[in-house]
C-alpha positions as CSV (number, residue, x, y, z in Angstrom):
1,X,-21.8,-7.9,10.5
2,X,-18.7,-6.1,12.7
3,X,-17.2,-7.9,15.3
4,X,-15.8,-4.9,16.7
5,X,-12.1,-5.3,15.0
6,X,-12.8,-2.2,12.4
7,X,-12.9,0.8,15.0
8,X,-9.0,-0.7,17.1
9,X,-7.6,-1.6,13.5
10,X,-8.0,1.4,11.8
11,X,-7.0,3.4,14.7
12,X,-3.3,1.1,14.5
13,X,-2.8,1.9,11.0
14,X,-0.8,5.3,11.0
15,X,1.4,3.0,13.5
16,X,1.4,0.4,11.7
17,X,2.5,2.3,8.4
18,X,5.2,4.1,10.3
19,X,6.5,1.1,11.6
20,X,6.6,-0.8,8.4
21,X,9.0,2.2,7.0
22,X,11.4,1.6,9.5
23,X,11.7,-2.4,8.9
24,X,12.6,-1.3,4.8
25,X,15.8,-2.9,3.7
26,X,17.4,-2.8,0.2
27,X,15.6,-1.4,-3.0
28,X,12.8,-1.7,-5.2
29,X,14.3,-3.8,-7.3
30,X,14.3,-7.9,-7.5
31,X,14.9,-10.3,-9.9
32,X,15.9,-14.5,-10.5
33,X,18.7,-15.4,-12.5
34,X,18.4,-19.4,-13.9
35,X,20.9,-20.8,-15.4
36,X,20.4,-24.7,-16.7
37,X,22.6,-27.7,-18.2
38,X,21.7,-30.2,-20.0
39,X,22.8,-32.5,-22.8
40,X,20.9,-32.3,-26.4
41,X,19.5,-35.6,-28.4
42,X,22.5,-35.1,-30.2
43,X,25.1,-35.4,-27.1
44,X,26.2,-31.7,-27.1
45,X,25.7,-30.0,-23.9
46,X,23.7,-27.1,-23.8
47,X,23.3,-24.1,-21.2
48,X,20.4,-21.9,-21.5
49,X,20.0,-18.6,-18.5
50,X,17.0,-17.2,-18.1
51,X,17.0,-14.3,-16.4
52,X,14.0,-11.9,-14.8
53,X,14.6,-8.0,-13.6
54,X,11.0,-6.4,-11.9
55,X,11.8,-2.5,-11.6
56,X,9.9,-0.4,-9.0
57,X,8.1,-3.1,-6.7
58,X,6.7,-4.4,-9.9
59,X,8.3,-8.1,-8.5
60,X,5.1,-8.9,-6.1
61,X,2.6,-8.4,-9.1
62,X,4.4,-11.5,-10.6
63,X,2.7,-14.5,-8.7
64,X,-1.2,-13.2,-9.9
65,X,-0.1,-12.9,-13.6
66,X,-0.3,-17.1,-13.6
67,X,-3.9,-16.9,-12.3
68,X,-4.6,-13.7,-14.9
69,X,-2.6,-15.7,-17.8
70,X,-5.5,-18.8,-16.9
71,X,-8.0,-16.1,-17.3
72,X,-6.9,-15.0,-20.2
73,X,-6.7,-18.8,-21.7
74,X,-10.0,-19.2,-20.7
75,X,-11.8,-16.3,-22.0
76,X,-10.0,-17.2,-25.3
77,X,-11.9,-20.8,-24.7
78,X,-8.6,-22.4,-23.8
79,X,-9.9,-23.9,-20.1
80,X,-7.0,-26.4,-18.2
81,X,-8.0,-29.6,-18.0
82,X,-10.1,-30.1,-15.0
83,X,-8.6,-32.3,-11.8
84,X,-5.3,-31.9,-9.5
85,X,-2.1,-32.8,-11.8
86,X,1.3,-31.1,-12.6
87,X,0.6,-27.3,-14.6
88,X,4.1,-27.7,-16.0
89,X,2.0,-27.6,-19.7
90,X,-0.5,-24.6,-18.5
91,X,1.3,-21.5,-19.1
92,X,4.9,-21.1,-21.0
93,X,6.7,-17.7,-20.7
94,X,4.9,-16.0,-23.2
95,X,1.8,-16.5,-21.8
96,X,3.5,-13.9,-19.5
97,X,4.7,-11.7,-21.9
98,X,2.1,-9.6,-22.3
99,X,1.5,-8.9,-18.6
100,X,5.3,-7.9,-18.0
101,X,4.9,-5.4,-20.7
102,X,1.9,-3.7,-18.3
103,X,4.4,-3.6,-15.9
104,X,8.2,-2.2,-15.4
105,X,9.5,-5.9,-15.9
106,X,12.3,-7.6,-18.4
107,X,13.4,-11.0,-19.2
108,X,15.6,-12.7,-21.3
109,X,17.2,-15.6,-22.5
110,X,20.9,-16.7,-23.5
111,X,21.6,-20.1,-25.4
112,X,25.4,-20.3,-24.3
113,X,25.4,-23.5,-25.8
114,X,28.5,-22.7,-28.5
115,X,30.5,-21.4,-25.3
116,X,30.9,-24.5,-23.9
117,X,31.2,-27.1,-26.8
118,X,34.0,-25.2,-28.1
């Protein structure tokens, strides 16, 4: 069923397009640097950074790759528990491993830990 939108829409989209080039800011490039304290079982403190770089507008593809790496879990017969609860224990970083490989993306990780304990 149309409700008449199609025909006035599609007709906006060269404008549309055009005007979306002149909003562009910055580059193709993103990326998340964490950095995080803590203090070990032992009473050493630790500091762990994690850090993300997506090359190429490969960044945006990043929020679907959870939903993919579920998929992926399940088709292996690995299905989340069902009901509403935290999904801290759902994915871990590898399970995105193989997805950033598809893609212009790189992580890594730096255990700074020796730094600061002298």
């Amino acid at each position: 069923a149309s409700f008449g939108l199609s025909q006035p829409l599609r007709r906006l989209a060269p404008l549309m397009h055009w005007m979306r080039g002149l909003a562009t800011w910055g580059t193709d490039r993103g990326g998340i640097f964490v950095s995080v304290d803590g203090i070990r079982e032992d009473g050493t403190a630790t500091r762990r950074i994690w850090s993300l770089i997506a090359e190429g507008d490969d960044g945006p593809f990043i929020p679907a790759m959870a939903a993919a790496a579920i998929i992926r879990h399940c088709r292996e017969g690995r299905r989340p528990a069902a009901g509403a609860r935290s999904a801290l224990h759902e994915l871990s970083t590898a399970d995105f491993d193989y997805f950033f490989q598809q893609r212009n993306i790189t992580v890594g990780v730096r255990d700074l830990s020796d730094e600061i304990n002298g």
